[in-house]
TORKOL-4160 file (C-alpha; in steps of 0.2 Angstrom, whole numbers, padded with zeros to 4 digits, m for minus):
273
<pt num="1" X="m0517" Y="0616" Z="m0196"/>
<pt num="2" X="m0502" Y="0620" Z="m0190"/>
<pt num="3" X="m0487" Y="0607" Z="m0185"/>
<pt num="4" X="m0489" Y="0599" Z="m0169"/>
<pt num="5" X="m0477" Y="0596" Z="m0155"/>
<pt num="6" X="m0466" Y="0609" Z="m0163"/>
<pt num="7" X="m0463" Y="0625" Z="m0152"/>
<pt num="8" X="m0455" Y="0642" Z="m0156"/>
<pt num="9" X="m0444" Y="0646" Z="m0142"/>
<pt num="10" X="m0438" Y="0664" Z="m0139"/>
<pt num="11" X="m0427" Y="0670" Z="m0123"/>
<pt num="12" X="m0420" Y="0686" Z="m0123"/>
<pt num="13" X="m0409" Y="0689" Z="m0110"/>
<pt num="14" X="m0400" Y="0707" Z="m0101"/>
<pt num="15" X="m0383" Y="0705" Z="m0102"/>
<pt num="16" X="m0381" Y="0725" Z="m0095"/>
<pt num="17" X="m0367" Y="0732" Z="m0083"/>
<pt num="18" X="m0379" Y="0729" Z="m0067"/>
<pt num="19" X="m0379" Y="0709" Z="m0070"/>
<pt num="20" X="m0361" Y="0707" Z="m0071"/>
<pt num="21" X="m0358" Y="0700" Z="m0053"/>
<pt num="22" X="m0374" Y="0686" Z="m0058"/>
<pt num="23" X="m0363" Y="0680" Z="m0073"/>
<pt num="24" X="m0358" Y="0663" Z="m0068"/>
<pt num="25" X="m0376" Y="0659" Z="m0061"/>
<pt num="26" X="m0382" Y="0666" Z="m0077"/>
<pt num="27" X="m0373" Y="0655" Z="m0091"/>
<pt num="28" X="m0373" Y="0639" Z="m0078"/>
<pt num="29" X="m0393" Y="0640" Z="m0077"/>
<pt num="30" X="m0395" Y="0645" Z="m0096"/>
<pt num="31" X="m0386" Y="0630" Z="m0100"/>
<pt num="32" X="m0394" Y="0618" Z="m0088"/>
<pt num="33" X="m0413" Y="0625" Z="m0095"/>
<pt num="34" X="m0406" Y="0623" Z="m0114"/>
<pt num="35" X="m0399" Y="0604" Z="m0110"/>
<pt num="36" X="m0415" Y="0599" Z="m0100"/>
<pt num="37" X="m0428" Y="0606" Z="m0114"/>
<pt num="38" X="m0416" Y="0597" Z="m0126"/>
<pt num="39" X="m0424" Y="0581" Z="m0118"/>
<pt num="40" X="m0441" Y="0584" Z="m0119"/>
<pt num="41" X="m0451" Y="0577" Z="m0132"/>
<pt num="42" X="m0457" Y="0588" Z="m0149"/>
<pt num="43" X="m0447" Y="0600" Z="m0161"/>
<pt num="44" X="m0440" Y="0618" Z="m0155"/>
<pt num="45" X="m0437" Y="0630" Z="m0165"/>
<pt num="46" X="m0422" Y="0643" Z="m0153"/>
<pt num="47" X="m0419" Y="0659" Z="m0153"/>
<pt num="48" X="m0407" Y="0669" Z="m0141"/>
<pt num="49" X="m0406" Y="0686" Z="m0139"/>
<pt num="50" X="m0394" Y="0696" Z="m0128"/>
<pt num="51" X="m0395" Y="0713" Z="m0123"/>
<pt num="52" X="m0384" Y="0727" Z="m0117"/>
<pt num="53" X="m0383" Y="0743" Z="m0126"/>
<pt num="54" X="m0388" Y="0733" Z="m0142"/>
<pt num="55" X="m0394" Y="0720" Z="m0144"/>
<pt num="56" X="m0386" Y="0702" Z="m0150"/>
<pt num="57" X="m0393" Y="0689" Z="m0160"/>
<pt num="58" X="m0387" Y="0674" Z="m0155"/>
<pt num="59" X="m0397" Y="0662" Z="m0159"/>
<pt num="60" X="m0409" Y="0666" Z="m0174"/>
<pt num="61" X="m0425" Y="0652" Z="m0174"/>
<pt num="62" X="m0411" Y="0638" Z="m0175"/>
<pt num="63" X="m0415" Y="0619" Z="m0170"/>
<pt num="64" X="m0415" Y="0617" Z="m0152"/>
<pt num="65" X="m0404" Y="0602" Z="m0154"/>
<pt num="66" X="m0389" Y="0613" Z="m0161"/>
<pt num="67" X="m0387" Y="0626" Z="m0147"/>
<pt num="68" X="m0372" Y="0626" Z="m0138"/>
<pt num="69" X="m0368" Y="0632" Z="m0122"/>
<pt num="70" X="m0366" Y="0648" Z="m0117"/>
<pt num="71" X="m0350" Y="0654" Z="m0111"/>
<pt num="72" X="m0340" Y="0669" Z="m0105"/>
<pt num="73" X="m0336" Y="0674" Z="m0123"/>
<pt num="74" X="m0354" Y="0674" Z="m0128"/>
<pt num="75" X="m0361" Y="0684" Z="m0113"/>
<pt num="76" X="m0349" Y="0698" Z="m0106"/>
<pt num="77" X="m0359" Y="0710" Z="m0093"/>
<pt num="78" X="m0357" Y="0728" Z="m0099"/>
<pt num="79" X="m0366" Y="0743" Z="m0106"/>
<pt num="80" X="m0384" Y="0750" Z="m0103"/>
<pt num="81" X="m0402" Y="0741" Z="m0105"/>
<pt num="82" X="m0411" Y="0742" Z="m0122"/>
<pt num="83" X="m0425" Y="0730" Z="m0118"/>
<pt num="84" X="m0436" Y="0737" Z="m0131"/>
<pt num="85" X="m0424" Y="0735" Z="m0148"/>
<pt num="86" X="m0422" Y="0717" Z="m0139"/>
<pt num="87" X="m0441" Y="0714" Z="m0138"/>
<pt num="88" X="m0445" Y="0722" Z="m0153"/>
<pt num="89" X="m0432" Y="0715" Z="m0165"/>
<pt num="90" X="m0436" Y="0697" Z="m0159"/>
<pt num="91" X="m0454" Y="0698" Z="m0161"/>
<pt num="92" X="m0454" Y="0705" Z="m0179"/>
<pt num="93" X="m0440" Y="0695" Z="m0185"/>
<pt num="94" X="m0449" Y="0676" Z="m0177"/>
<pt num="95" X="m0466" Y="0685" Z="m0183"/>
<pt num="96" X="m0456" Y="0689" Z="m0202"/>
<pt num="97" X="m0451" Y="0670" Z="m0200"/>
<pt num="98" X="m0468" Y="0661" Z="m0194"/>
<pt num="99" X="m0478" Y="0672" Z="m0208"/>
<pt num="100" X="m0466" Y="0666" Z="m0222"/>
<pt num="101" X="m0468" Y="0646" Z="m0217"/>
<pt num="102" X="m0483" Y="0636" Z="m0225"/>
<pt num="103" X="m0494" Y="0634" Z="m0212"/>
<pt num="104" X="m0494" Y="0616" Z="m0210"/>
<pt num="105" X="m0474" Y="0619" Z="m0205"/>
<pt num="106" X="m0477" Y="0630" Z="m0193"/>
<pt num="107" X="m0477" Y="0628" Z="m0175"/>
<pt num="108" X="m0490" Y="0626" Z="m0165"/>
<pt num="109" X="m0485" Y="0637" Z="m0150"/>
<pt num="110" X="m0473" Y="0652" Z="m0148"/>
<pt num="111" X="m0468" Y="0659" Z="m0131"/>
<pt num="112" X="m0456" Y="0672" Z="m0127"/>
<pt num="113" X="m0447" Y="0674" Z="m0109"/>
<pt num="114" X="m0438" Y="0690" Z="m0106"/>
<pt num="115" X="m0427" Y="0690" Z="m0092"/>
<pt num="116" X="m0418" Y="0707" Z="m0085"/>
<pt num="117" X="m0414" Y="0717" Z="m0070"/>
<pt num="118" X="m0420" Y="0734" Z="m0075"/>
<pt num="119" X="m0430" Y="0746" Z="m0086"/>
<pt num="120" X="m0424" Y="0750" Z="m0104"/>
<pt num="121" X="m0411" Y="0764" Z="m0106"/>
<pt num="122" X="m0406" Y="0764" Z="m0121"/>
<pt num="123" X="m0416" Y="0760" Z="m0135"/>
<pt num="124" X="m0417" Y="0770" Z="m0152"/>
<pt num="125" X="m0427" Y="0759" Z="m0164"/>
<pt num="126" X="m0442" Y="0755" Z="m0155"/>
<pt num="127" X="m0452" Y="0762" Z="m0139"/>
<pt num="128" X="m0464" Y="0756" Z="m0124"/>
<pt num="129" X="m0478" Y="0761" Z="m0135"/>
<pt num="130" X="m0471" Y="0751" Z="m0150"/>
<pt num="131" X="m0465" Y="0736" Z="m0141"/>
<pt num="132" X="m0483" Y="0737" Z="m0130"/>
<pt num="133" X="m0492" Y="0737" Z="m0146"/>
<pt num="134" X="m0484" Y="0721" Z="m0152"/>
<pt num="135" X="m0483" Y="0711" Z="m0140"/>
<pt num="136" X="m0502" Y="0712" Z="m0136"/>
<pt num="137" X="m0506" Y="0709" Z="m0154"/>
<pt num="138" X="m0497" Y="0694" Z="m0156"/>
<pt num="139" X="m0504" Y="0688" Z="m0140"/>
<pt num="140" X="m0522" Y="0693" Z="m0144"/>
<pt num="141" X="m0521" Y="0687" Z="m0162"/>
<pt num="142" X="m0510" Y="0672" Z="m0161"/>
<pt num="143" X="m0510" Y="0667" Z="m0144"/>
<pt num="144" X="m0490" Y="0669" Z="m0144"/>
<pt num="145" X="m0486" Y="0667" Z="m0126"/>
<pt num="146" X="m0476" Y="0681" Z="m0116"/>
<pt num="147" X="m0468" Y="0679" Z="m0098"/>
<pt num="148" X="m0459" Y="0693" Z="m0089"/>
<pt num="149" X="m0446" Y="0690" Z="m0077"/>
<pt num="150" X="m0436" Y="0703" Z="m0065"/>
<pt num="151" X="m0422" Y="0703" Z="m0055"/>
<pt num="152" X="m0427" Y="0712" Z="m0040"/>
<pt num="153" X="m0438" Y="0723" Z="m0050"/>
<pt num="154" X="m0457" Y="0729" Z="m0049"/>
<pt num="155" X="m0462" Y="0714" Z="m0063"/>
<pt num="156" X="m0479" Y="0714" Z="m0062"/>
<pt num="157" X="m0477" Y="0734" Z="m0066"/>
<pt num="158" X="m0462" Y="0732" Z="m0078"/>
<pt num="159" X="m0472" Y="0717" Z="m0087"/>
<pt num="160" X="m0488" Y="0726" Z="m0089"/>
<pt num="161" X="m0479" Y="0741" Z="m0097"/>
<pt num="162" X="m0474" Y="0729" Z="m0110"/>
<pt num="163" X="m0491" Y="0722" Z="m0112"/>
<pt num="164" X="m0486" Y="0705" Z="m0104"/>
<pt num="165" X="m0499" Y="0700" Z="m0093"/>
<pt num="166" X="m0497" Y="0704" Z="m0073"/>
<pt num="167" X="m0501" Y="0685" Z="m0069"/>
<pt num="168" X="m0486" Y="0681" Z="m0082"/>
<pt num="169" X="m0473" Y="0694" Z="m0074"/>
<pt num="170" X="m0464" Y="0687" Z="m0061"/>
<pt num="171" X="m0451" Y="0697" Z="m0050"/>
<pt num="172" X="m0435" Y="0685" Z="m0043"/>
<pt num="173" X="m0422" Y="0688" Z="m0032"/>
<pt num="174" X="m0404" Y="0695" Z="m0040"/>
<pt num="175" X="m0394" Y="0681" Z="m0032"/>
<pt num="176" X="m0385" Y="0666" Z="m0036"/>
<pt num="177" X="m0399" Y="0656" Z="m0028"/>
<pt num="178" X="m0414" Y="0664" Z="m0035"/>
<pt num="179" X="m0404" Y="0666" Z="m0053"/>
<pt num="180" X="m0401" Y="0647" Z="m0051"/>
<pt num="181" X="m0420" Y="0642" Z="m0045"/>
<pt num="182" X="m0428" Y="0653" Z="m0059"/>
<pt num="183" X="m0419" Y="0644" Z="m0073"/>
<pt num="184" X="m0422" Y="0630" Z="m0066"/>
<pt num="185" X="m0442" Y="0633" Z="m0063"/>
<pt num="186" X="m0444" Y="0639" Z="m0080"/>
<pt num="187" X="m0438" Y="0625" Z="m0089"/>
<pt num="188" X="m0449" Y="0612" Z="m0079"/>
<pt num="189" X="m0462" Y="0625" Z="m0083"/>
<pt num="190" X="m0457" Y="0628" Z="m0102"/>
<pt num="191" X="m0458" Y="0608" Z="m0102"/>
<pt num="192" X="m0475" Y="0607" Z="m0095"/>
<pt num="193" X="m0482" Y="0621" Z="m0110"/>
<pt num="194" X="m0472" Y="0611" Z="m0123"/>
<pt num="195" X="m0480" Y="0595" Z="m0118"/>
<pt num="196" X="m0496" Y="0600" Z="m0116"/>
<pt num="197" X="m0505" Y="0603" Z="m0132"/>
<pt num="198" X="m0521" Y="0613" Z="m0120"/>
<pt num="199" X="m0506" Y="0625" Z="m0119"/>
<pt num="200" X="m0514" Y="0626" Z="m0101"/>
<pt num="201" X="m0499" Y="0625" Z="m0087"/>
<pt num="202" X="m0494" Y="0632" Z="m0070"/>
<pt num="203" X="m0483" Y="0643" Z="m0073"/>
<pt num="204" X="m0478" Y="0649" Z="m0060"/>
<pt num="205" X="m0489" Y="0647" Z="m0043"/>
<pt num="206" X="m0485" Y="0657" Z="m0029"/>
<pt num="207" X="m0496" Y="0674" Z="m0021"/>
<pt num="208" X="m0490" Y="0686" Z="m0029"/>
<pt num="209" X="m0481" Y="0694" Z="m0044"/>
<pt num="210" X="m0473" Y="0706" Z="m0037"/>
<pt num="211" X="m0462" Y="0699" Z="m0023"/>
<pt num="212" X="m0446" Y="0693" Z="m0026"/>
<pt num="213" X="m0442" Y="0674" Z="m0028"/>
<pt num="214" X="m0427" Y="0666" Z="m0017"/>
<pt num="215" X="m0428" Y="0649" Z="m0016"/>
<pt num="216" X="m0418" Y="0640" Z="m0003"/>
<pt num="217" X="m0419" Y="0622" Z="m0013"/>
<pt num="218" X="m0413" Y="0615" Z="m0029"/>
<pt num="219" X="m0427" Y="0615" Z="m0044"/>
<pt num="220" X="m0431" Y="0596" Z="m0049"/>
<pt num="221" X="m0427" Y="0596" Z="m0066"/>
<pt num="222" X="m0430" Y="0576" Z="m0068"/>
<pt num="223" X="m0449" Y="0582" Z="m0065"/>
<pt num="224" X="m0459" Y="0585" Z="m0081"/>
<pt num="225" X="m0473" Y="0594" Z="m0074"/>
<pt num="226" X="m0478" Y="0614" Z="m0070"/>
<pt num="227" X="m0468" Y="0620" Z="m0056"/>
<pt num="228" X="m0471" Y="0630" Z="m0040"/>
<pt num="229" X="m0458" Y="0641" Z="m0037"/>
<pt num="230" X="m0460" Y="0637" Z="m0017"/>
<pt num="231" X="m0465" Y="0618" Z="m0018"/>
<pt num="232" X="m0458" Y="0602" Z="m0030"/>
<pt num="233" X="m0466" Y="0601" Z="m0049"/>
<pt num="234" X="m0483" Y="0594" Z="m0050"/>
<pt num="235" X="m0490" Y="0584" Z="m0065"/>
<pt num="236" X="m0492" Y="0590" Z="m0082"/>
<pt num="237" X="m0508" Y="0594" Z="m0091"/>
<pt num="238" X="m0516" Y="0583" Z="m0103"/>
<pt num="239" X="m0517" Y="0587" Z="m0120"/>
<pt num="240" X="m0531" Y="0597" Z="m0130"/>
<pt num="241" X="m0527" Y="0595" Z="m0150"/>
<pt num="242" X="m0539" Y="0613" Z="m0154"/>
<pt num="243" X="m0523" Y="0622" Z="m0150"/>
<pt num="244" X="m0512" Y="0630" Z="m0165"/>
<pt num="245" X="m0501" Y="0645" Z="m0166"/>
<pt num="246" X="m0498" Y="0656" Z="m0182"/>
<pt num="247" X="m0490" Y="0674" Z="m0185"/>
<pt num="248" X="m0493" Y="0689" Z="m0199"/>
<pt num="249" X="m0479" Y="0702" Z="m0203"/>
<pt num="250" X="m0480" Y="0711" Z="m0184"/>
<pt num="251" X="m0488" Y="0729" Z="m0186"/>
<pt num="252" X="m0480" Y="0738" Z="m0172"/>
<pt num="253" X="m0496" Y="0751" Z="m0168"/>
<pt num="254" X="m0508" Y="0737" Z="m0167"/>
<pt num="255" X="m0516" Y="0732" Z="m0150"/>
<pt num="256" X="m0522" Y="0716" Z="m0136"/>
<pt num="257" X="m0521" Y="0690" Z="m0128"/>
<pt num="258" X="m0528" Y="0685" Z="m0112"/>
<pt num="259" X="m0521" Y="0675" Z="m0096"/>
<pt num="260" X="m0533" Y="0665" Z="m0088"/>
<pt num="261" X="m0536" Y="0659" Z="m0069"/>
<pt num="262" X="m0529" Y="0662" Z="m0052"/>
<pt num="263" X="m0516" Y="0649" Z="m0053"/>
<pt num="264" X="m0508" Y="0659" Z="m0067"/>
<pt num="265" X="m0514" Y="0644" Z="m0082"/>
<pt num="266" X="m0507" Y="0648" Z="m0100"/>
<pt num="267" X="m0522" Y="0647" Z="m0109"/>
<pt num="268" X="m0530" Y="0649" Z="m0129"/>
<pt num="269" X="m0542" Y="0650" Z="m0138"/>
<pt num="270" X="m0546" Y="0637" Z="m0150"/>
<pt num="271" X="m0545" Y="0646" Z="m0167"/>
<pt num="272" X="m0553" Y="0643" Z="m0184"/>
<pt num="273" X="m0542" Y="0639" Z="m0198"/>
């Protein structure tokens, strides 16, 4: 069995030229989401990746408890979009980690949220294919979790390429309120799938993927429970204890997870150990 209430936490986030003028909104919601998580219950394990025309490791499967803010210094908007070295490094380097752990150690979910503003450009270690490839085997195999999020972009399209589910690919709105509501919607969402052991959670309930989110209110971040991006947070799930989470060293030309339900619900597969 593997450790309960522990979560691997993975954000990789565009830092390229096109997402300069949301730089301020960008750090400020980042560091509201990383102080609020640092107040839920159970262990993280945090990893930040930045992108540009490289990608930046920032925070490599540290203890939530020790990231610091992020400031100007750390993320600078410049340079081109290489999504897929971003996405591809991360997963085989937390895969490399998870695989290496004794079981008992290792956490019991692992989710992954990519945020950017545009498709990949520069990328010369890893391609669609490759990064496709990963991402649905670690979904299928392990029931890692994968959410794609857009900046007025065609998610649900740029999502699926990546083989994150369309229900899991959410477009937003590349302004300072709908940078500021999607930090804030994620975290009480991120809180709702660490709490609840089921890993069954309302992501993120509105009609439709695609369309862009602007939201004209504040996200309650006092409310542990799944969020609507449209409406306050509701109440969290109750917990099922059949959940666990494991990894193998990632084979990039491998293949397949599933996401369950209408009102976009995280859900497993109980797996045998």
């Amino acid at each position: 069995m593997t450790r309960e209430n522990f979560t691997s936490v993975n954000v990789i986030v565009d830092k390229s030229g096109s997402m300069e003028g949301l730089t301020t909104d960008t750090i400020g919601g980042f560091n509201t989401f990383v102080s609020d998580q640092k107040n839920v219950p159970g262990d993280v394990s945090f990893t930040l990746c930045l992108f540009n025309t490289k990608y930046q490791v920032v925070h490599d499967s540290v203890p939530l408890a020790s990231v610091p803010n992020l400031t100007a210094e750390t993320y600078r908007a410049n340079g081109y979009t290489a999504l897929y070295d971003a996405l591809g490094t991360t997963i085989h380097n937390v895969g490399a980690k998870l695989a290496a752990m004794p079981e008992e150690e290792r956490p019991s979910k692992v989710i992954f949220l990519i945020i950017t503003d545009g498709d990949d450009n520069s990328s010369r270690e890893y391609s669609l294919d490759q990064v496709r490839s990963m991402v649905t085997h670690q979904r299928e195999k392990y029931s890692w979790e994968f959410v794609f999020m857009g900046a007025n972009i065609d998610a649900m399209t740029a999502g699926t390429s990546l083989g994150v589910t369309a229900a899991n690919s959410v477009s937003y709105s590349a302004s300072s309120i709908g940078t500021k509501s999607l930090y804030g919607a994620v975290s009480n969402s991120l809180r709702s799938y660490r709490v609840s052991a089921n890993q069954q959670v309302d992501f993120f309930n509105q009609g439709g993927g695609s369309d862009p989110v602007d939201l004209n209110t504040p996200v309650d971040l006092t409310t542990a429970g799944p969020v609507d991006l449209n409406a306050p947070a509701g109440t969290s799930s109750q917990p099922d204890p059949t959940i666990t989470a494991q990894a193998d060293p990632v084979i990039p030309n491998s293949s397949g997870g599933t996401f369950l339900g209408s009102k976009r619900l995280f859900k497993t597969n109980p797996r045998r150990h």
